[in-house]
C-alpha positions in Angstrom: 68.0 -25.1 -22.4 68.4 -28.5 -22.8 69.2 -30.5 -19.6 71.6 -34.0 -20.4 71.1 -36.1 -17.4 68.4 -37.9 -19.2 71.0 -39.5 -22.2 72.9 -41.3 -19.4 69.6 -43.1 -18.8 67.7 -43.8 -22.1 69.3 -44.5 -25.9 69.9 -41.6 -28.3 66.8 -42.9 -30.2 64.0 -42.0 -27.7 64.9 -38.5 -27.6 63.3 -35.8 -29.1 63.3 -35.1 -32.9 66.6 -33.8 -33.8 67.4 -30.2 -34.7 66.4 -29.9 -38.7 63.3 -31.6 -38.0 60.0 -30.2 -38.6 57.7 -32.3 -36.5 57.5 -32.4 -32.7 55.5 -34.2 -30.2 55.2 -31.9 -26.7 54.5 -33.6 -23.5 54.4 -33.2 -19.9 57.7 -34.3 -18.8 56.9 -35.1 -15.3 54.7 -37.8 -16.7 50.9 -38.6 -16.2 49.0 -40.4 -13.6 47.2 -43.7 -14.6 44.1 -42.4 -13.8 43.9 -39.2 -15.2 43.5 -37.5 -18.5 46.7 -38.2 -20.7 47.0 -35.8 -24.3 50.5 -34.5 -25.4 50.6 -32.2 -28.9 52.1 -32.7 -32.5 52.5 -29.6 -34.0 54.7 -29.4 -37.6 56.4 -26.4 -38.6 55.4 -27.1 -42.5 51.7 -28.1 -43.6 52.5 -32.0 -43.0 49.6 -33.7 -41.2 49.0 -36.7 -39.4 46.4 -39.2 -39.4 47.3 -41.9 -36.0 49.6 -42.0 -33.6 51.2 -44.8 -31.3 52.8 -44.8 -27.5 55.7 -47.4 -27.1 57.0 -49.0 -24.6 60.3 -47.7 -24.1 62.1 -50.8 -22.9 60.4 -53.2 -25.5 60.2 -50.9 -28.3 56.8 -52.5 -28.5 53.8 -50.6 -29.2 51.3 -50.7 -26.4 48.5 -47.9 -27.7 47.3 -46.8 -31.1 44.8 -44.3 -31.8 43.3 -41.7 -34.5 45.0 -38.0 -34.7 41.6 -36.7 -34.3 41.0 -33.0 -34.8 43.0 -30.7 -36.9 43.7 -27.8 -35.1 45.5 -25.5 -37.5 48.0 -23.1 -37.0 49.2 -21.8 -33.5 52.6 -20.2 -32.9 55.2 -21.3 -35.0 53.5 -24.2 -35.9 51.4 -24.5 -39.1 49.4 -27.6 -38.3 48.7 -29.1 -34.8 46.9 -32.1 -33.4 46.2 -33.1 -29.9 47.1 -36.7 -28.8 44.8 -38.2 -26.5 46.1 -41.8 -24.7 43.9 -41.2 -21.2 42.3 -44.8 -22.4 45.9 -46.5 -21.7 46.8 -46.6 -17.9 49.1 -49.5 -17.7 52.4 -47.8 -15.1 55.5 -47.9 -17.1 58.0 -45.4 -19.3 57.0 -44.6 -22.8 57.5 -42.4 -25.7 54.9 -41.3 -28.3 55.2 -41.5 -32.2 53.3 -39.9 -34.8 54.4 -39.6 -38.4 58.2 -38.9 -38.0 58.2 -37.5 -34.8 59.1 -38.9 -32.0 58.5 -37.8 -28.2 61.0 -37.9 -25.2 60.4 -40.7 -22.7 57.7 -40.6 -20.2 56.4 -42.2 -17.2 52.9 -43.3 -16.5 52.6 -43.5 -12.6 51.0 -42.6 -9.7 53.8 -41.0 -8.2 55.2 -38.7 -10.9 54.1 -35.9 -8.9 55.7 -37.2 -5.8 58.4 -34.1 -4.1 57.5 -32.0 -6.2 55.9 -29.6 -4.3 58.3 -30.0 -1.2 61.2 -29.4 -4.1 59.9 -25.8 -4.8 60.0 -25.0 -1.3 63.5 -25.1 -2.2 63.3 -21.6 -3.7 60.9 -20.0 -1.4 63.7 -20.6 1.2 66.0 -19.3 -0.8 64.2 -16.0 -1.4 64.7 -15.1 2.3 65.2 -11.4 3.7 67.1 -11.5 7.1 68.6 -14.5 7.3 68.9 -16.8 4.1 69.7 -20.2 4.8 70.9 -20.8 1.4 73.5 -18.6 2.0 73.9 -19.0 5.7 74.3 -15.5 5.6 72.1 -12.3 6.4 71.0 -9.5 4.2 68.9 -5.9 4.3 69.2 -6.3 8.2 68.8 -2.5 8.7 65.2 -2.1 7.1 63.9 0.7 7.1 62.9 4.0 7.2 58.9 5.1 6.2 57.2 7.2 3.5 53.8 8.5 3.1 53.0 7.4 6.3 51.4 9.6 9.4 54.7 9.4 11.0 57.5 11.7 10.2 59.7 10.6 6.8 62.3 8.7 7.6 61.0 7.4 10.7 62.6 3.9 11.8 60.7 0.9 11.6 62.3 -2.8 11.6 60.6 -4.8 9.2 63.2 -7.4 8.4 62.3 -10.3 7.1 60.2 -11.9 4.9 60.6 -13.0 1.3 62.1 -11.3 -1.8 60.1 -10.7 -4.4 61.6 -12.0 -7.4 65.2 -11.5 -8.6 65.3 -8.3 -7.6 65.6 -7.6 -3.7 62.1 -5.8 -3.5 59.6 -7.1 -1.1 55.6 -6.6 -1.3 52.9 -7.0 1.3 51.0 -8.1 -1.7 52.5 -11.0 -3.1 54.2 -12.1 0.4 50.6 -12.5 1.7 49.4 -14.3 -1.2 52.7 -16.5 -1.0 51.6 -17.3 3.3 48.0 -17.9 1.9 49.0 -20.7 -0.7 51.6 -22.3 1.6 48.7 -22.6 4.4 46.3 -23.4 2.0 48.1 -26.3 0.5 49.0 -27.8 4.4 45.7 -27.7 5.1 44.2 -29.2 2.1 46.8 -31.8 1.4 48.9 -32.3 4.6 50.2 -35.6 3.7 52.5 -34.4 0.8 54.7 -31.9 2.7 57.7 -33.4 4.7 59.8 -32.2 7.6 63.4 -31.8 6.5 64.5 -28.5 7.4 63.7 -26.4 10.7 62.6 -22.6 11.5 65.3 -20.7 10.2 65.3 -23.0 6.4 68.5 -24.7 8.1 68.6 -28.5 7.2 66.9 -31.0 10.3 63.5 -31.6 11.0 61.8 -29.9 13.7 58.4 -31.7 13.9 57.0 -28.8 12.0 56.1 -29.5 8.1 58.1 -27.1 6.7 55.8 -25.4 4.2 54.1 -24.6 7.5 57.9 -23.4 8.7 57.7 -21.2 5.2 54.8 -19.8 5.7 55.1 -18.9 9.3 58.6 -17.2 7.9 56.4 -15.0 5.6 53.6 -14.4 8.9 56.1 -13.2 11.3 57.0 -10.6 8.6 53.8 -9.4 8.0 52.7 -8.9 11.0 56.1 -6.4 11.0 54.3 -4.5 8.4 51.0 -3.9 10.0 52.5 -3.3 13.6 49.9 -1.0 15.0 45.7 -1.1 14.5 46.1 1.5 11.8 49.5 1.3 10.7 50.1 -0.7 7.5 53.0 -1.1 5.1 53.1 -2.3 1.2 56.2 -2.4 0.1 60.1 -2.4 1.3 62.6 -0.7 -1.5 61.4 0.4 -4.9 63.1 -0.1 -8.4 66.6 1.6 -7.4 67.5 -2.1 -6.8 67.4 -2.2 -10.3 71.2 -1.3 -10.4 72.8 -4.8 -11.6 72.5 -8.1 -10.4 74.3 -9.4 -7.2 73.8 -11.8 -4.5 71.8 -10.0 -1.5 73.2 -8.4 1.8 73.1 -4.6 2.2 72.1 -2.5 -0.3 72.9 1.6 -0.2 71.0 3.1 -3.2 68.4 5.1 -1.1 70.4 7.9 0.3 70.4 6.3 3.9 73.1 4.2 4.3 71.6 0.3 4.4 68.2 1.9 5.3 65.9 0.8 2.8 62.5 2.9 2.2 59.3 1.1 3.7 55.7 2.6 2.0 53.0 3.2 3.9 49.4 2.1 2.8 48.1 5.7 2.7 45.6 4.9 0.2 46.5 7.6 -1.7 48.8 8.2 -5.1 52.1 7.3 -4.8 55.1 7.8 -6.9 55.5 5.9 -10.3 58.5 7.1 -12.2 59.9 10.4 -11.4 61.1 11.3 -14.9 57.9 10.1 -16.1 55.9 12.3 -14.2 53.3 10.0 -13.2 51.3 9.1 -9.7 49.8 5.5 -9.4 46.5 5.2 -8.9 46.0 4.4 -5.4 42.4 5.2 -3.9 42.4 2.9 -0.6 43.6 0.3 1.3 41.5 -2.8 0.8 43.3 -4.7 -2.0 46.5 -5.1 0.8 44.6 -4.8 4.3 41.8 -8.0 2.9 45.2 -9.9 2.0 46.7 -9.3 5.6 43.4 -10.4 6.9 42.8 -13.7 5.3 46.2 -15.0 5.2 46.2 -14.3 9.4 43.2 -15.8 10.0 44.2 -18.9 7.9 47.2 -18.5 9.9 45.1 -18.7 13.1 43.1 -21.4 12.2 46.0 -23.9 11.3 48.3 -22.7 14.1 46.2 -21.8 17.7 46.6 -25.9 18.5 50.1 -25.8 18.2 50.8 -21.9 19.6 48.0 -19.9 20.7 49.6 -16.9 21.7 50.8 -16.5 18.3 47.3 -17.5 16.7 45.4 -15.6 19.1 48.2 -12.7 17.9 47.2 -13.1 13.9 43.6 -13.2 14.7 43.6 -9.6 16.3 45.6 -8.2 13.2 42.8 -10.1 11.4 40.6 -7.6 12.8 42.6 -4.8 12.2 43.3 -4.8 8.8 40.0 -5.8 8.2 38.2 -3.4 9.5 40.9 -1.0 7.8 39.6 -2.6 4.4 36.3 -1.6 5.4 37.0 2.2 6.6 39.6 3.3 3.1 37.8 0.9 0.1 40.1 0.5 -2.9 43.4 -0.3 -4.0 46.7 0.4 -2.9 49.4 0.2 -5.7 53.3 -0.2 -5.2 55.3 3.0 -5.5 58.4 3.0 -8.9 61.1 5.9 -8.5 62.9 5.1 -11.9 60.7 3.3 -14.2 57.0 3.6 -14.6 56.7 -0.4 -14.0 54.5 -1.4 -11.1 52.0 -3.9 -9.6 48.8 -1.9 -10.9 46.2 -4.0 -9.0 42.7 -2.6 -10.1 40.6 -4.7 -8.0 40.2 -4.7 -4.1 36.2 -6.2 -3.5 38.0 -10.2 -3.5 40.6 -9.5 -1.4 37.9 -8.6 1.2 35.6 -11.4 0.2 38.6 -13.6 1.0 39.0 -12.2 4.1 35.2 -12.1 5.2 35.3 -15.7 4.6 38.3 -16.5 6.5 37.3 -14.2 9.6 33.5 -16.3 9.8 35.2 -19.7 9.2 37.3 -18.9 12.5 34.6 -17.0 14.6 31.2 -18.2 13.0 30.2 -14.1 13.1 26.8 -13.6 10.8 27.6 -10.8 9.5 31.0 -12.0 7.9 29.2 -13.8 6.0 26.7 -11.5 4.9 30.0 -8.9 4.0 31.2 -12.0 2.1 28.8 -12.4 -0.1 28.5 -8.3 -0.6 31.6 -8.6 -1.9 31.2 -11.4 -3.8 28.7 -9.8 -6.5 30.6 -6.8 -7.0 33.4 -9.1 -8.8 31.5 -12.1 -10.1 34.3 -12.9 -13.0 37.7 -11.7 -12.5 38.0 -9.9 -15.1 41.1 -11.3 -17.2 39.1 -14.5 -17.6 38.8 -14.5 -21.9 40.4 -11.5 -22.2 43.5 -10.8 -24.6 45.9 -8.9 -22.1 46.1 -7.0 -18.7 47.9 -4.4 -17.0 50.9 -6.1 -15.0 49.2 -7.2 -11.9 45.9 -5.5 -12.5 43.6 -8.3 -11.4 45.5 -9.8 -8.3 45.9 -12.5 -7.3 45.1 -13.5 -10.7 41.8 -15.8 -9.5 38.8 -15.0 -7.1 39.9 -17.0 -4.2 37.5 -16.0 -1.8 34.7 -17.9 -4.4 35.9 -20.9 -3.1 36.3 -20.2 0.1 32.5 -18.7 0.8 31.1 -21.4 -1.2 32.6 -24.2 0.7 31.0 -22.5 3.8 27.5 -21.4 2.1 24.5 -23.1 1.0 21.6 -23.3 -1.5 21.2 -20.5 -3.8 24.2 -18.6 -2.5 26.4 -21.3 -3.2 25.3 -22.3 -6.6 25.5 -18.7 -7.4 29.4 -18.6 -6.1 29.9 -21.9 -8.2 28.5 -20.5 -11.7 30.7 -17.3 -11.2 33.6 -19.8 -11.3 31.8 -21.6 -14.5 31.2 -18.9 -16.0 34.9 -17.4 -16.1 36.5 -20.9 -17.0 33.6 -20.6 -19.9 35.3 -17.3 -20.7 38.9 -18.9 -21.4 37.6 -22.4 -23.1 35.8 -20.0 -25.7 39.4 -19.3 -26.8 41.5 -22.6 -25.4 39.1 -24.8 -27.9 40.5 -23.4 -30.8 44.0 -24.3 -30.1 46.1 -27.8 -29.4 47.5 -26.7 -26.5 44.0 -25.6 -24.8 45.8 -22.2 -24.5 43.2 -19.6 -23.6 45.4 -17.8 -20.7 46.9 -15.0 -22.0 50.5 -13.8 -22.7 51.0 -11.2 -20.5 53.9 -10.6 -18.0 53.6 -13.7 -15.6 51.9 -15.9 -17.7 52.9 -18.8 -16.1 51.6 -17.3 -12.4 47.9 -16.8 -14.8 48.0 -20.5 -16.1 48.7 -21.9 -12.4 45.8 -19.7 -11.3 43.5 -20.9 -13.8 44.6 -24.4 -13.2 43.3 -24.1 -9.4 40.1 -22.2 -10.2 39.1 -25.4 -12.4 40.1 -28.1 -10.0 38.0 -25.9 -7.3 35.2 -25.6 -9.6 35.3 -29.1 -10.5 35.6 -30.0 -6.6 32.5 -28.1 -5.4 30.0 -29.0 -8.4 31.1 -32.5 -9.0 31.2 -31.5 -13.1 34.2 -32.4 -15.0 33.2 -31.0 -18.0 36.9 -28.2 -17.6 39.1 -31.6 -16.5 40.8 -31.9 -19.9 41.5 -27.8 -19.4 42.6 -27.9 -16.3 45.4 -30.7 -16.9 46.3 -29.1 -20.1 47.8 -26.0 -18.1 49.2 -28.6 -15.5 51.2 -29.8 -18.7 51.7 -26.4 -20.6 53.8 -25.8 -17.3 55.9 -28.9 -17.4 56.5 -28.9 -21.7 53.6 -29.0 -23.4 54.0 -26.2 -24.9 55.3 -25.0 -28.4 59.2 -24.8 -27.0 59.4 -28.2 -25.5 60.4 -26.9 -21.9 59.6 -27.1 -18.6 58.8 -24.1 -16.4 60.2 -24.5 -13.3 64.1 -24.9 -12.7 65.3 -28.4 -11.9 61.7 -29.9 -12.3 62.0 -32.6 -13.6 65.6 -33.1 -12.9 65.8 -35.1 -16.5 64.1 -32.5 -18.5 64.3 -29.3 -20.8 64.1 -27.0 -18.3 65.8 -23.4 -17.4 69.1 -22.8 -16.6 69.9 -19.8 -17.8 66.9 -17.8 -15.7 67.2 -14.0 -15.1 68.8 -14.4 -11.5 72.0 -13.0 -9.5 72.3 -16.6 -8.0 73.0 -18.3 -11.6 74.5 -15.9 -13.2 77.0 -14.7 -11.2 78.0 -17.8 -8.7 75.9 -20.9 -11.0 74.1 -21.6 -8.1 70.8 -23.5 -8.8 67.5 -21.9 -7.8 65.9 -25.3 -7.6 62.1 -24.6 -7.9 61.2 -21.4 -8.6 58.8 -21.2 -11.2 60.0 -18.3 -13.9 57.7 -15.4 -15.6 56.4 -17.3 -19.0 55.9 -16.5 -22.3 54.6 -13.0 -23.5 53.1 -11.7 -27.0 55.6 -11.0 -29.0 54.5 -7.4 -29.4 55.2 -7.1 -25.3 58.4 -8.4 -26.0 59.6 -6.2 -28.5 58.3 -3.3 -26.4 60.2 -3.9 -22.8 62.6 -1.1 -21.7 66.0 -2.8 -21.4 66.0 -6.4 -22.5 68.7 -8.1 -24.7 69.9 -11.3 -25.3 73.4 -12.7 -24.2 72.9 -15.7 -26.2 71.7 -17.5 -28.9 68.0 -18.5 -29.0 68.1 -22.0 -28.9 64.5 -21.9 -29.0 64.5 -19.7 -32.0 62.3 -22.3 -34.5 59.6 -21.9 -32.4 58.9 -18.4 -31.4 56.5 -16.5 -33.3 54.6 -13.4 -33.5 52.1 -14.2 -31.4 54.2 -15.4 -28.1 58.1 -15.7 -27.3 59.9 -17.4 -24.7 63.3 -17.2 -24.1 65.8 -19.0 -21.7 68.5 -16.3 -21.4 69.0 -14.0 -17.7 68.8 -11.1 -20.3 65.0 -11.3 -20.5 63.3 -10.4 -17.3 60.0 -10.6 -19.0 60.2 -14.4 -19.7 62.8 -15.9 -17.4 62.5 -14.3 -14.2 61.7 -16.7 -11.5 58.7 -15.0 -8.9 58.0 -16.3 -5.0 54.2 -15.6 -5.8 53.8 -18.0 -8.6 56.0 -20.5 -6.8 53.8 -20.6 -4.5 50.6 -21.3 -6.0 52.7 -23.7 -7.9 53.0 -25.6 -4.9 49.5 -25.8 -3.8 49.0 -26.8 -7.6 51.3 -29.2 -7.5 50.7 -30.8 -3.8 46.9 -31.0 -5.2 48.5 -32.9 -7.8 50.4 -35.2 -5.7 47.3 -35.8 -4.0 45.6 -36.9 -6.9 48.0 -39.5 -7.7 48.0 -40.9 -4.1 44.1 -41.9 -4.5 42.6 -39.2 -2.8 
C-alpha cells in the first residue's frame, strides 16, 4: 500500500505515474550506490515501446543522464512490453527520478549511504518475534513450554524450553529456522561488524550494553537452542504445531493442546511424524541430520565469535557442537516438522549441507583433519541445491534455500578442492541466469511460498561467489534481486515493512500486531509473491480488501498486500534474517569496503 510521507517532501509531479496510466518505471526505492550497478525497469501494460530514457535531477528539473532503451524484453507479468534501464555510467550523489516515454519514476537517491540502518532497522522485528519475554511488549508469553512427543522419554514429560523466536505470525517455533536465523545474525557481525550498533541491551530493552545487539539477538536465539538439545542425545525440532492456527492475537499463553499453557515440544526421533490427522498422512522423516548439522554450525560460529568475551558459554556451545554433530553422523537424513490439522509443513528434503556447514565450522574452530575431509564428503553429494533453475519446490524442501557450507569450506580450502566448491556455486547461479536473461527484472527465482526468503538467498550466493573468484560476470544479477526486494518489481513495492520509511511498502501484512492493535512490525521481511496457480490453490485465503495492486497481477505471479493472504504477506524471522546479513553486506559496500 502506498505509504504518503514522501508527498510532504517532494512535488506531486515526481511521483509515480498516476492510476489510468499504462506505463511504469520500477526502481529500487532505497536508492543506489555511486559505485555500483544502477538499472530500474519500464514495463507498459499495452504494446507501447520506448526507444531512450533520461534521469533528472530532482531539484533542477534538469536532465543529468540520457541513454538508449536497449533490449526489448517482451512480455512478463502483466506487462506486455519491458525494457531495462541501465544509468550505472552516472554516479554523481544526489536525488533523481527517471523518465522514459510518459512515465515517470518516484524520486531516488544516489549515495553511498542509502543502505545505512538498514540492517540494524530489521533487527527491529527479530526482537519483536521473542518467546519468553518480548520487549516490544514488555510483557511475557508461552512461559510454561512444554511437554515432549516422540521422544525416548515418557509423553508428556516436562521440559522448559522457553525462549527463543516465533516463527512467523503464528506462535510456532522451529529448531530449523531459529538456527538459521543465529547463523545469519553471527554471520553478518562477523563479516561486517562495523554496520551494527549498540542501542538496546540483553533482554531487547532500549540502552546499550557494550554488546552489538545483533550479537544480543543472536545470543537470544543460542540460549534457546541450546534448551532444545539439553542432553548429548536429546534434541528437539519444533515447539507447538498448527493448532495455533485458531485466529490471530497478540502472544501470551496459549491453551489449545489439551494441557493447560503447556505447549507440545517434538522430539528429533528421526522417524515419521504426524502431518494432518484428517489427512491421514506421516511426514517423511528418515533422520536427524538436516536439524542436528544446523545446531552444530550455528554453536560453533557461536563459539568462535563469543569465547573472548565469555568462555564458559563458548566453551558451553562448542561441546553441543559435538553432540549434535556426531548425532548427524549416527541418524543421516532429514527431520521434518510435525502438522496436526493441516497437511502444511517444512518438508526439508536435503540434510548432506547442513552437515557440510557444520564440518566446516567445527575445523575452522579446532583445525581437526578429518572435519575437513567430512566437509568436503558432504560437499559432493549436493553440488547444486537443487531449486537453482527450477520452476517450483515443495515448501521448505531445499533448506536453507542456499548451500552455505560452499562458502564456508572454500574460504578454508585450497587448489582443486576449492575451485571445485567455487564452480558448484557457478554453476547453480548459471542455472537461474538461464531463465533471469529472458526477463527485465532478471527474475529467475521462483514463485513459490517465500519467495522473497529464495531471492535473498540467491542474492548472497552471488556476492559469495563473486567474493571468492574475483568474477563479476553474476553482479548485475545479484543487484537485480537486491532491487526486486526494495520495488523493482512489477507492483512497485517494497518488501520489508517501514523500509524505506518514504516508500510503497506493506502495511497491511498478515500479522496479529497490525491488525488487531496497528502496531508496526518495523522490518520484517514478508512471504513474496507466488504463481498464481499456488495462489488460487491455498486452503483458507481471502481478501478483506480491495487489490490495489490489481493492474498488475497476472497469471503467472500475484502479490497482494492484505493480512488475508498468508501466502504473500506474511512476514518470517528466517528471511529477516538473511535480509540482514544481505543488507549489512550492502551497507558495507557503500562504505568502501
Amino acid at each position: 500500500m502506498k505509504r504518503i510521507a514522501l508527498l510532504l517532501l517532494l512535488p506531486a509531479f515526481l511521483l509515480s505515474a498516476r492510476q489510468e496510466d499504462t506505463a511504469f518505471i520500477r526502481i529500487n526505492q532505497l536508492g543506489y550506490l555511486p559505485a555500483g550497478l544502477k538499472t530500474a525497469v519500464w514495463g507498459s501494460l499495452d504494446n507501447t515501446s520506448i526507444t531512450s530514457f533520461s534521469l533528472i535531477d530532482s531539484a533542477s528539473g534538469k536532465t543529468v543522464y540520457t541513454a538508449e532503451a536497449g533490449k526489448a524484453f517482451g512480455s512478463y507479468g502483466p506487462f506486455r512490453q519491458s525494457f531495462r534501464l541501465d544509468f550505472s555510467a552516472y554516479k554523481t550523489p544526489g536525488t533523481y527520478y527517471l523518465r522514459a516515454g510518459n512515465a515517470q519514476s518516484p524520486a531516488f537517491r544516489i549515495a553511498g549511504d542509502v543502505y545505512n540502518g538498514a540492517a540494524d532497522f530489521c533487527l527491529r522485528y527479530l526482537r519483536q518475534q521473542r518467546c519468553g519475554f518480548n520487549p516490544f511488549l514488555k510483557d511475557s508469553c508461552h512461559t510454561r513450554d512444554g511437554y515432549t512427543l516422540y521422544g525416548p522419554m515418557p509423553d508428556s514429560t516436562h521440559i522448559d524450553a522457553v525462549g527463543g523466536w516465533h516463527d512467523a505470525s503464528d506462535y510456532l517455533q522451529y529448531s530449523t529456522t531459529s538456527a538459521n536465523t543465529a547463523y545469519h545474525l553471527l554471520a553478518a557481525y562477523r563479516d561486517f561488524p562495523g554496520v551494527f550498533g549498540d542501542h538496546h541491551d540483553a533482554n531487547g530493552l532500549a540502552g546499550g550494553n557494550k554488546v552489538a545487539d545483533v550479537l544480543d539477538e543472536a545470543r537470544w536465539g543460542l540460549d534457546w537452542l541450546l534448551k532444545m538439545h539439553p542432553k548429548e542425545d536429546w534434541l528437539f525440532n519444533q515447539i507447538a504445531d498448527d493448532r495455533d492456527h485458531r485466529g490471530m492475537r497478540i502472544p501470551a499463553l496459549d491453551s489449545f493442546y489439551g494441557r493447560g499453557s503447556e505447549r507440545p515440544v517434538y522430539f528429533c526421533s528421526g522417524q515419521p511424524q504426524v502431518q494432518g490427522v484428517k489427512y491421514k498422512k506421516m511426514n517423511r522423516s528418515d533422520g536427524v541430520a538436516s536439524t542436528a548439522g544446523k545446531f552444530a554450525s550455528t554453536f560453533a560460529l557461536g563459539y568462535s565469535l563469543l569465547r573472548e568475551q565469555d568462555a564458559v558459554y563458548a566453551n558451553e556451545l562448542l561441546k553441543r557442537a559435538g553432540w549434535a554433530y556426531r548425532l548427524g553422523v549416527q541418524k543421516p537424513g532429514v527431520q521434518q516438522t510435525a502438522s496436526v490439522l493441516s497437511p502444511y509443513i517444512y518438508a526439508e528434503d536435503n540434510w548432506t549441507d547442513d552437515m557440510e556447514l557444520a564440518a566446516a565450522q567445527l575445523y575452522s574452530v579446532t583445525r581437526k583433519s578429518s572435519f575437513l575431509r567430512d566437509g568436503h564428503r558432504y560437499a559432493v553429494k549436493e553440488p547444486v541445491t537443487p531449486w537453482l533453475g527450477a520452476d517450483t519446490a515443495n515448501h521448505y524442501q531445499w533448506y536453507p534455500f542456499i548451500n552455505i557450507g560452499h562458502y564456508e569450506l572454500a574460504k578454508q580450502s585450497k587448489g582443486k578442492q576449492r575451485q571445485q566448491l567455487i564452480q558448484y556455486y557457478k554453476t547453480g547461479i548459471g542455472k537461474v541466469w538461464e531463465k533471469a536473461k529472458e526477463n527485465a527484472f532478471y527474475r529467475g527465482v521462483p514463485f513459490i511460498w517465500c519467495s522473497n526468503n529464495l531471492t535473498t538467498a540467491f542474492a548472497i550466493q552471488c556476492y559469495w561467489y563473486q567474493q571468492l573468484s574475483g568474477d563479476a560476470a553474476y553482479a548485475a544479477l545479484a543487484q537485480a534481486n537486491v532491487d526486486w526486494l526494495f520495488g523493482c518489481n512489477p507492483w512497485g513495492t517494497g518488501m520489508v515493512f517501514g523500509l524505506p520509511a518514504f516508500g510503497d511498502t506493506p502495511v497491511d501484512p498478515h500479522s496479529a500486531f497490525t491488525h488487531l492493535k496497528n502496531y508496526p512490525i518495523d522490518g520484517g521481511l514478508v512471504d513474496g509473491p507466488v504463481y498464481g496457480n499456488i495462489y488460487r490453490n491455498l486452503i483458507g485465503i481471502r481478501l478483506a480488501e480491495p487489490d490495489e495492486y490489481a493492474a498488475f497481477q497476472s497469471g503467472l505471479v500475484v502479490y497482494h498486500d492484505d493480512y488475508g493472504d498468508y501466502s504473500t504477506n506474511e512476514p518470517t524471522m528466517d528471511g529477516t534474517a538473511s535480509l540482514i546479513y544481505l543488507l549489512a553486506l550492502k551497507e558495507n559496500e557503500g562504505n568502501g569496503k
